[in-house]
C-alpha positions as CSV (number, residue, x, y, z in Angstrom):
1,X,53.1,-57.8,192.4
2,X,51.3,-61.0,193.6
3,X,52.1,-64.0,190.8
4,X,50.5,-67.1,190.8
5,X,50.4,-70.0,188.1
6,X,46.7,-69.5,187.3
7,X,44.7,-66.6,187.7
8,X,40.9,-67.5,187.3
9,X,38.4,-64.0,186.1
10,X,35.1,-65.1,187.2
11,X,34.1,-66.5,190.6
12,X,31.3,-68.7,189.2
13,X,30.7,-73.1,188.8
14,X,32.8,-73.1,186.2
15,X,35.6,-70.8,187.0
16,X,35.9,-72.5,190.7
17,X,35.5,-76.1,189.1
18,X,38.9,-74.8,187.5
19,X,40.3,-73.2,190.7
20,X,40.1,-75.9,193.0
21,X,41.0,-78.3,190.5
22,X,44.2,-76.6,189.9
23,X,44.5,-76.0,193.6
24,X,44.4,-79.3,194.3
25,X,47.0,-80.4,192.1
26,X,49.3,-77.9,193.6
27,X,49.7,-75.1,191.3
28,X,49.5,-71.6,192.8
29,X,46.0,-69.9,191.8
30,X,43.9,-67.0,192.5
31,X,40.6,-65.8,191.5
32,X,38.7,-63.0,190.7
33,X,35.2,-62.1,190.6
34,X,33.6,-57.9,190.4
35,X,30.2,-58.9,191.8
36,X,28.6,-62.1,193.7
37,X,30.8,-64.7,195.0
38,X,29.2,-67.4,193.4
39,X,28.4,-66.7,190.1
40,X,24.7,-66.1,188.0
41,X,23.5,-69.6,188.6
42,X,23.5,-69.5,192.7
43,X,22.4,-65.5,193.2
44,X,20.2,-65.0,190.1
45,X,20.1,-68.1,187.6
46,X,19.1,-72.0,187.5
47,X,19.0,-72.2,191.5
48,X,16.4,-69.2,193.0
49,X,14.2,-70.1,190.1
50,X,14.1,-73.4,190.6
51,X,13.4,-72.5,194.3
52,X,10.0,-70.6,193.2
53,X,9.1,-72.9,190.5
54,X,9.3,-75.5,193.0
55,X,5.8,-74.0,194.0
56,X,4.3,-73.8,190.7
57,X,5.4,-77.4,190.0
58,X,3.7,-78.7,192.8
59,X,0.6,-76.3,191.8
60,X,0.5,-77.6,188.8
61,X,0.4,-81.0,189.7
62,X,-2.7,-80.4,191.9
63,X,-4.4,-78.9,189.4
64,X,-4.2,-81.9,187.6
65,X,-5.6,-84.1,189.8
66,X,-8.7,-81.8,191.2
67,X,-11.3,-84.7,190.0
68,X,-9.3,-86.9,190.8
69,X,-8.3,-87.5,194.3
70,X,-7.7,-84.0,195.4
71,X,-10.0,-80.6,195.9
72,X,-8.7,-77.3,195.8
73,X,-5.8,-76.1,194.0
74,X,-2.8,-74.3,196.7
75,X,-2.0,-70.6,195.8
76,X,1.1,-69.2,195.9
77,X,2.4,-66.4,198.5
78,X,4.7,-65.0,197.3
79,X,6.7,-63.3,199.7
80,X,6.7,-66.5,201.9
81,X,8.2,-68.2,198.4
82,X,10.5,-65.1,198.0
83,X,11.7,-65.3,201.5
84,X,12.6,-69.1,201.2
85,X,14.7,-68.1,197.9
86,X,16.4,-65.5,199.5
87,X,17.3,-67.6,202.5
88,X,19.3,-69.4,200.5
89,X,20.9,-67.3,197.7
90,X,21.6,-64.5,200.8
91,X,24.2,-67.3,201.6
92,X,26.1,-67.8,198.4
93,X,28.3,-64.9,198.4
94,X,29.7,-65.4,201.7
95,X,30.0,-69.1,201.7
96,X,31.2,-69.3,198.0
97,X,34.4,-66.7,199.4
98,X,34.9,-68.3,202.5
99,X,35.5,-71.2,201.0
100,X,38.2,-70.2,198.6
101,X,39.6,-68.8,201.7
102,X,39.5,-72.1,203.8
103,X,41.4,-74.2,200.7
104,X,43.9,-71.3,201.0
105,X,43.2,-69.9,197.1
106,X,43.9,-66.2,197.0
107,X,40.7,-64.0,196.0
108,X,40.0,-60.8,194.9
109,X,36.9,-58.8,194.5
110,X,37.3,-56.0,191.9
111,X,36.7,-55.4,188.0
112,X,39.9,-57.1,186.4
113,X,41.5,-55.7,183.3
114,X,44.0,-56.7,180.9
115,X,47.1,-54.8,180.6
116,X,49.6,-54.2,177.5
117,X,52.3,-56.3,179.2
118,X,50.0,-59.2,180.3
119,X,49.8,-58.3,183.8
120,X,46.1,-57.9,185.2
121,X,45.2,-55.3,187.6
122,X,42.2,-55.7,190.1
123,X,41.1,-52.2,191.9
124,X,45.1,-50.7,192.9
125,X,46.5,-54.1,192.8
126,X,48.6,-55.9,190.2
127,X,48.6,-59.6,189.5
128,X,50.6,-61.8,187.2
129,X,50.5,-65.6,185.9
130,X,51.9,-68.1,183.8
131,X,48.1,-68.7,182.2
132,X,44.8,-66.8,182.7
133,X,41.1,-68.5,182.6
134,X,38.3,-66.4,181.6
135,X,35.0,-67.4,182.9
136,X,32.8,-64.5,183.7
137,X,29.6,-65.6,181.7
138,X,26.8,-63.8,180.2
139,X,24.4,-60.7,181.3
140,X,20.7,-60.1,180.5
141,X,20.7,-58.0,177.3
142,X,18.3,-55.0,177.3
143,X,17.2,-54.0,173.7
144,X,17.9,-50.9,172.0
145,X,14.0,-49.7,172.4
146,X,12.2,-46.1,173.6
147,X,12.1,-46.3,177.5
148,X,14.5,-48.8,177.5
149,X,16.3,-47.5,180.7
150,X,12.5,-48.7,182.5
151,X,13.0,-52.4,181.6
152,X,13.6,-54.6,184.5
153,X,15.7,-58.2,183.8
154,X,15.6,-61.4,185.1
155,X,17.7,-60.3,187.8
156,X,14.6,-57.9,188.8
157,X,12.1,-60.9,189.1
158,X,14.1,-62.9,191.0
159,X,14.2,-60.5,193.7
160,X,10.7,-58.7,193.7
161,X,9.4,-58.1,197.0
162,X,6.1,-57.6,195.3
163,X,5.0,-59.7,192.1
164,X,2.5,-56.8,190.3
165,X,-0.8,-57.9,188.8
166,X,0.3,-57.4,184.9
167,X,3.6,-58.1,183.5
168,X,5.0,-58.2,180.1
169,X,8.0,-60.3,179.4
170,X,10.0,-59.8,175.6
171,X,11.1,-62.6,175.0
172,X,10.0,-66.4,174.6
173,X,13.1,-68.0,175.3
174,X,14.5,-70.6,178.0
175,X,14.2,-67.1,180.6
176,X,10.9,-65.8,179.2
177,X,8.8,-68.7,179.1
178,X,10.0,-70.2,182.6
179,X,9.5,-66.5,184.4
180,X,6.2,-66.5,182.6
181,X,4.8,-70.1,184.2
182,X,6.2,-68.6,187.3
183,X,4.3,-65.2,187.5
184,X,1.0,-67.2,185.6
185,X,1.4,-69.1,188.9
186,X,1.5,-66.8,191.1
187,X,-1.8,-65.1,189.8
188,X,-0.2,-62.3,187.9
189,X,-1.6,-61.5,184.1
190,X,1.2,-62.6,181.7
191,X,2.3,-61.1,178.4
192,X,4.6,-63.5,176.6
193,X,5.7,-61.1,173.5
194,X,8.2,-62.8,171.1
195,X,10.2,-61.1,167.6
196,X,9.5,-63.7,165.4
197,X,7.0,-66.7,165.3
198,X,9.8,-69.1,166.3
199,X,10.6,-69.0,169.7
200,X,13.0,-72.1,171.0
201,X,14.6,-72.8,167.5
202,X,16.6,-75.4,169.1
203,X,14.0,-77.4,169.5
204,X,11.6,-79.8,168.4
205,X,8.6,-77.3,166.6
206,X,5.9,-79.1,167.0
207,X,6.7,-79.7,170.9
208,X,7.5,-75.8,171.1
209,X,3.8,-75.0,169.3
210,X,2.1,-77.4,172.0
211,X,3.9,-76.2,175.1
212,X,2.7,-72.6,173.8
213,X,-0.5,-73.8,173.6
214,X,-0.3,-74.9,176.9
215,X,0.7,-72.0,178.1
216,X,-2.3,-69.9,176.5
217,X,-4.6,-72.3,178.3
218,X,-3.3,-71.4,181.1
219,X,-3.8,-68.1,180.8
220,X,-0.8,-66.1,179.4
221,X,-0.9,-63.9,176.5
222,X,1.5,-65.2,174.3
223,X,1.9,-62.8,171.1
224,X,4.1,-64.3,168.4
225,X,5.6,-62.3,165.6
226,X,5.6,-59.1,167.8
227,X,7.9,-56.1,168.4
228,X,7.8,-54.3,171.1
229,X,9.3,-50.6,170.4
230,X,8.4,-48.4,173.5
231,X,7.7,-48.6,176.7
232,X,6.4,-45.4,178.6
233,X,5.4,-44.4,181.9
234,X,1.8,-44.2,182.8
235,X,1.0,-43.4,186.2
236,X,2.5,-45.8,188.4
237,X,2.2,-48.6,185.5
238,X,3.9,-48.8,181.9
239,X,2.2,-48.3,178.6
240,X,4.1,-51.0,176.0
241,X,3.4,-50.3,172.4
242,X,4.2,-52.2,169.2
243,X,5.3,-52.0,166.1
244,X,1.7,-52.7,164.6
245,X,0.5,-49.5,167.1
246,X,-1.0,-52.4,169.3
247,X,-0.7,-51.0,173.1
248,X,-1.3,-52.1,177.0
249,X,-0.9,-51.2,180.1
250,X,1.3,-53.7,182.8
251,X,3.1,-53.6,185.7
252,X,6.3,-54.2,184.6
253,X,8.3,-55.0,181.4
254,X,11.4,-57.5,182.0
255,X,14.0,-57.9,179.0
256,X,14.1,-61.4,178.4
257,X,15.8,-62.1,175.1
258,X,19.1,-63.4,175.3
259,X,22.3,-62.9,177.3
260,X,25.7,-61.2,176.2
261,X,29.0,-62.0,176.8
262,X,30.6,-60.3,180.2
263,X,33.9,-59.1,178.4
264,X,33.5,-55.1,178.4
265,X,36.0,-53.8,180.9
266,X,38.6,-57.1,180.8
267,X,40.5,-54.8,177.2
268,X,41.1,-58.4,175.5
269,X,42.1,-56.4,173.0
270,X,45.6,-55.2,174.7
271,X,46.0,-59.2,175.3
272,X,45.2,-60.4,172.1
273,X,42.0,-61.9,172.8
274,X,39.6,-62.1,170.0
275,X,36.1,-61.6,170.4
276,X,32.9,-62.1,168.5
277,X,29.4,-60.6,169.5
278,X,28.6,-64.4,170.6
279,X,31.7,-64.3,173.2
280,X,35.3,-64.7,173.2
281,X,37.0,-67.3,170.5
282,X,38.9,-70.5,171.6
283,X,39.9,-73.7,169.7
284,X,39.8,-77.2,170.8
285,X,41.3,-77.0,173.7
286,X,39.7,-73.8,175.1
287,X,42.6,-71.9,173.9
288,X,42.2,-68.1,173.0
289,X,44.1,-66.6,170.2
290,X,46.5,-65.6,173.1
291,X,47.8,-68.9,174.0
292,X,48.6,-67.8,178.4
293,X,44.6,-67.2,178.0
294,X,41.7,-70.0,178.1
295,X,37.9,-69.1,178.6
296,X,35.2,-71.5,179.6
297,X,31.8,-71.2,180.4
298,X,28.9,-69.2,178.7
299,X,31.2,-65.9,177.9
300,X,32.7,-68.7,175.1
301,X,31.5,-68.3,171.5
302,X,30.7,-71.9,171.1
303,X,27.6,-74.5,169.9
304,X,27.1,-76.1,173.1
305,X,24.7,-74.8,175.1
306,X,25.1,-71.9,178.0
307,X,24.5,-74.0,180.8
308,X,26.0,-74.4,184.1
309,X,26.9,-77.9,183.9
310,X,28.2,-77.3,180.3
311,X,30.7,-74.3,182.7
312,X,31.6,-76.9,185.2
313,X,32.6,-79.8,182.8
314,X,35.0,-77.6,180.5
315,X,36.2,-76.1,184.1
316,X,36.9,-80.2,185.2
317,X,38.9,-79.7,181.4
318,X,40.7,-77.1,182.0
319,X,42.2,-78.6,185.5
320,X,43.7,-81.3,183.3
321,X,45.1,-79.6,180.9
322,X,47.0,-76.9,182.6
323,X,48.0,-79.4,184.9
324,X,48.9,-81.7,182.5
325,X,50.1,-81.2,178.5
326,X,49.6,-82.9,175.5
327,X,46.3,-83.1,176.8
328,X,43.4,-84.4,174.1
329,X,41.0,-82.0,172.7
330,X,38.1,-81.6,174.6
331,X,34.8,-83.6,173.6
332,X,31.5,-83.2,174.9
333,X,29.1,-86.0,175.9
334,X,25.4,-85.3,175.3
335,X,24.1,-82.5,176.9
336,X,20.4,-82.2,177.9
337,X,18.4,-78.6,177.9
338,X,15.0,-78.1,179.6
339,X,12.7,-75.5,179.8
340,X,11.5,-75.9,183.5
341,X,7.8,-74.9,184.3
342,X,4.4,-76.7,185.3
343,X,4.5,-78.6,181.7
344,X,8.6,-79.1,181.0
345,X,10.6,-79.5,177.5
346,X,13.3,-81.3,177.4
347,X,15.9,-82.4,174.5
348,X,18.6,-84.5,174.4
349,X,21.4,-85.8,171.9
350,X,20.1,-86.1,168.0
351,X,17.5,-84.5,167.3
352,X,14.2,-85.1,165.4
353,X,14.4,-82.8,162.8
354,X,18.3,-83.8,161.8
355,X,17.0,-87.8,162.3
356,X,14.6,-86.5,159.9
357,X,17.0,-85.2,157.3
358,X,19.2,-88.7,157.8
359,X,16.1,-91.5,157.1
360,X,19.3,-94.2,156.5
361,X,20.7,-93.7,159.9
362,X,18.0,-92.6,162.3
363,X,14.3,-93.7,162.9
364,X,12.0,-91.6,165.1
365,X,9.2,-92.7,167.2
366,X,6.5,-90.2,168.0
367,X,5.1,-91.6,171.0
368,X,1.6,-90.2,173.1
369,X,2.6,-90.9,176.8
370,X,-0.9,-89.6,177.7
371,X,-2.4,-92.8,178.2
372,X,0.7,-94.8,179.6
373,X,0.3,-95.6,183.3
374,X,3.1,-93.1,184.5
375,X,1.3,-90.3,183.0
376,X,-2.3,-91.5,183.7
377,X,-1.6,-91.9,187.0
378,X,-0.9,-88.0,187.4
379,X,-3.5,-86.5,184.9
380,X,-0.8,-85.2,182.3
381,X,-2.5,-84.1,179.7
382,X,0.5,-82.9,177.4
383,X,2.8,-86.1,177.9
384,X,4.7,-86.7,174.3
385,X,8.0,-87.6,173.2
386,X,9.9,-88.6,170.1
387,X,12.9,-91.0,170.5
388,X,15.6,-91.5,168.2
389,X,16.8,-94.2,167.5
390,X,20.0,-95.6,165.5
391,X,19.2,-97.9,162.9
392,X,22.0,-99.9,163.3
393,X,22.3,-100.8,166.3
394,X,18.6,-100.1,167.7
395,X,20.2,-97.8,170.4
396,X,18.5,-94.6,171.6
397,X,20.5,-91.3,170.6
398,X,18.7,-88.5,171.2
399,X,14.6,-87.9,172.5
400,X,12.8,-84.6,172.8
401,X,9.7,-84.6,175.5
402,X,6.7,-82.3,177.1
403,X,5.5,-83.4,179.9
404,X,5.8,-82.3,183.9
405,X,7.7,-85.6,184.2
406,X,10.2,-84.2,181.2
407,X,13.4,-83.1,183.3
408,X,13.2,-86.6,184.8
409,X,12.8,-88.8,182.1
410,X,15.7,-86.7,180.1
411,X,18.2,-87.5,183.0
412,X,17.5,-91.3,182.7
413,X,18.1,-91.0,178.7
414,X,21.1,-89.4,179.2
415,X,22.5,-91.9,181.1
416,X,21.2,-94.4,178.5
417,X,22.6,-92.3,175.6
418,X,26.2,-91.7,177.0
419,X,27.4,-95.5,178.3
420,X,25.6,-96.8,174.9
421,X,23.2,-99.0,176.4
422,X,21.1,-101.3,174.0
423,X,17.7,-102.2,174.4
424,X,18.7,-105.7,175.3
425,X,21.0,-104.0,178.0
426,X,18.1,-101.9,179.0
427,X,15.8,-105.1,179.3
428,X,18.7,-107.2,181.7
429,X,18.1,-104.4,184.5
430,X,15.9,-104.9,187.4
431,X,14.2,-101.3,187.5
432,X,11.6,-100.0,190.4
433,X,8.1,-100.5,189.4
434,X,6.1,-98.8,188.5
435,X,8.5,-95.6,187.9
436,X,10.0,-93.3,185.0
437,X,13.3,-95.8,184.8
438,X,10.9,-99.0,184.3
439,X,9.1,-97.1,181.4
440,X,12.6,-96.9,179.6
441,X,12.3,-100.6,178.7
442,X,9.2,-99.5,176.3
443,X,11.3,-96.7,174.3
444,X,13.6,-99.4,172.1
């Protein structure tokens, strides 16, 4: 039986931010992943769809200008945009394993499970260690509908060799929205269908109602307040029905609300491991109810948001506190979220509705970017943020934007927002002009 000091479940950012951390500080560590070296966010997450909307981005930009300086708007082909993804996430696997192997960190490929004595056995093999990190994310969920064994996920689109003409998508979330500006793009006829008629809770509502508006200018069907309760074969297509008897024909029907937590298989249960339907429960310091277990990452039941860089900073944790004890509990810094796509939303640190509910501590500035030079200059029709600000000290806490320039601007808040910076510490920089980072003098 191999034993090592660490044995890392999931091959992913976070779970090899903790590996090679460990591994560098010279304790003995292995780790396991059942499918792509790599992880969701290289092979079928953040990075391939970043790749295609990469095209729609720059679409959508020179739609914008056509008046303006430019004629004719590009059109996407889509298996030349397809083969550039897969040229990169065909890659991943191979290079994310080899690496392991170059530091010299053992690796396994196998569906690991929990046994009653602690030990964990991949395939025929048996492995032991002193502590266990459990990072093997979340998977798309598929609702409990009729014909639900014919939905695709996002997995599906990510991979199509062929984008149909109609698709439906259930679910107006982070993955339903961005797949929908993506297939929009690409010329396909979109139907955004959503359970409630709330989509994005998380964020600011009156930014989420104007980026849906948006989004119906550009031609997808968004339908609010809608089930969808069967999907049927018909022909070669699928008819979708709702709950209200409304139907359609389409393409294709991708799942696209929410994720669960990868757990089924690991038997926490024989470990000690309590779970929740959110993911698996840990305390300050990442800790599971079994204290030889930790779990980072999106398979955690936590508040923060499930996102990569979220994975890789509690991994960076985990390497200092297994390394080291009496470590501090861990403490996040502000975390920014974006909804990627020709017109973006981003949020960052307080938000407007809790500055709202605190009038004492927090004042919030609605601002129209529209006709501010950075935005003028590249037609942006939507540009708007609101900016918190402490009342105290004047400082910039938390901001919430639409605009194509959002995931940029966010960025430069954050960086603004975690070292503290005043207004007066804002104005003693020297920023390139004219640019997003000169425009943050005008937000205090």
């Amino acid at each position: 039986m191999a034993d090592f000091d660490c044995i890392v479940i999931g091959g992913g950012p976070g779970g090899l931010a903790a590996a090679y951390g460990l591994h560098e500080r010279g304790l003995k560590v292995a780790v396991v992943e059942k499918d792509l070296w790599g992880g969701t966010c290289p092979n079928r997450g953040c990075d391939p769809k970043k790749i295609l909307m990469a095209a729609v981005e720059a679409q959508g930009r020179s739609e914008a200008l056509q008046g303006h300086g430019l004629t004719g708007v590009p059109q996407i082909d889509w298996s030349s945009l397809m083969a550039t993804k897969r040229a990169y996430t065909e890659k991943i696997p191979t290079g994310t394993q080899g690496g392991l192997q170059s530091a010299g960190i053992a690796n396994y490929h196998g569906e690991a499970s929990f046994e009653a004595d602690g030990h964990l056995t991949v395939g025929n093999t048996q492995l032991s260690a002193t502590n266990f990190i459990i990072a093997t994310g979340q998977a798309p969920r598929i609702p409990n509908i009729t014909g639900q064994e014919w939905l695709r996920t996002s997995n599906d689109f990510l991979d199509l060799d062929t984008l149909p003409a109609d698709i439906t998508l259930m679910g107006a979330g982070y993955v339903g929205i961005e797949l929908a500006a993506i297939a929009n793009a690409a010329g396909s006829q979109v139907h955004l269908i959503h359970h409630s008629d709330r989509p994005l809770r998380g964020f600011d509502g009156e930014l989420v109602t104007a980026l849906l508006k948006r989004l119906m200018v550009d031609g997808i069907d968004v339908q609010l307040d809608t089930d969808i309760t069967a999907v049927t074969p018909a022909d070669d297509q699928y008819q979708v029905t709702t709950a209200s008897g409304k139907t359609w024909t389409t393409g294709l029907v991708f799942a696209t609300a929410g994720r669960l937590p990868v757990t089924a298989g690991l038997h926490l249960e024989r470990v000690n491991v309590t779970t929740t339907a959110h993911g698996i429960q840990v305390n300050d310091h990442l800790q599971t109810t079994n204290p030889r277990v930790f779990a980072l990452g999106d398979v955690v039941d936590r508040p923060q948001p499930k996102l990569t860089p979220v994975a890789g900073f509690e991994g960076r944790y985990l390497t200092q506190t297994l390394a080291k004890k009496d470590q501090p509990a861990i403490t996040y810094p502000v975390i920014p979220a974006v909804v990627y796509g020709k017109t973006q939303l981003a949020q960052l640190g307080v938000t407007p509705a809790t500055a709202t509910q605190q009038p004492e501590t927090y004042a919030v500035s609605d601002l129209d970017l529209t006709s501010w030079y950075s935005y003028r200059r590249i037609q942006d029709a939507d540009a708007r943020i609101k900016v918190v600000t402490e009342r105290s000290t004047q400082r910039i806490v938390g901001a919430t934007m639409l605009s194509s320039e959002a995931e940029q601007l966010i960025n430069y808040l954050d960086f603004v927002i975690q070292n503290q910076l005043t207004p007066t510490d804002i104005d003693q920089a020297i920023l390139a002009y004219p640019t997003l980072a000169s425009d943050l003098t005008y937000f205090g």
